[in-house]
C-alpha positions in Angstrom: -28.3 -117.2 -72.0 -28.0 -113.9 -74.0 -24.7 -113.0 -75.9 -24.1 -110.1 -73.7 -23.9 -112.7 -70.6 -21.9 -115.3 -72.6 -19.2 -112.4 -73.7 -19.1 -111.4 -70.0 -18.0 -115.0 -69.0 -15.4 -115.3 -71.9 -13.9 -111.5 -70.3 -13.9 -112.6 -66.8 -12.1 -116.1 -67.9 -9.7 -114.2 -70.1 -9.4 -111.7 -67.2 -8.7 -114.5 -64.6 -5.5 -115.3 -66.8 -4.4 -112.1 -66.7 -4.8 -112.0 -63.0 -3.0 -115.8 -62.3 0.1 -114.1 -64.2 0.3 -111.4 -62.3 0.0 -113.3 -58.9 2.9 -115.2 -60.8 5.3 -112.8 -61.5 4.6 -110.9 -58.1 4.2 -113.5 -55.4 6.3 -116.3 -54.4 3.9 -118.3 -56.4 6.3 -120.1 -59.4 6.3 -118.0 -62.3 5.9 -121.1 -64.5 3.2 -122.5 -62.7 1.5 -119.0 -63.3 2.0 -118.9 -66.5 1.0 -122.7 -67.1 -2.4 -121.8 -66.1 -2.7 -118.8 -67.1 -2.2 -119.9 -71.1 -4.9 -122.6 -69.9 -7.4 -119.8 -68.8 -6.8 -118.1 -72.8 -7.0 -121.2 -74.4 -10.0 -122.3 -72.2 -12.2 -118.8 -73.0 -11.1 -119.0 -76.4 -12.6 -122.2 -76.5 -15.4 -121.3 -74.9 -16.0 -118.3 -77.1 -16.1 -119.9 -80.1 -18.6 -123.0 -78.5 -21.0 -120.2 -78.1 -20.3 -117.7 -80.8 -19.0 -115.2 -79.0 -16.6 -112.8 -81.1 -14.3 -110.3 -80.2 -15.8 -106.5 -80.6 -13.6 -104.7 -83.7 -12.7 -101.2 -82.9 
């Protein structure tokens, strides 16, 4: 698998928490709950990122 394809996955995970949280806060869904798996989404990619050497772009 390339890097660009492994970065891709570590965004959409990272993105996936960001979209849980939201569903969280907006929905009747419990906020805790949404943020309970939404830190394990950011964890998860992080570990995930550094497994395959994925780093962050610097700007």
């Amino acid at each position: 698998m390339s890097k660009n394809a492994k970065r891709a996955y570590v965004s959409i995970l990272g993105a996936l928490g960001v979209i849980i949280l939201l569903v969280g806060i907006f929905t009747e869904l419990d906020l805790t709950i949404g943020l309970i798996v939404a830190i394990a989404c950011w964890i998860g990619s992080g570990i995930l990122g550094r497994y395959w050497g994925v780093k962050k772009k610097k700007d």
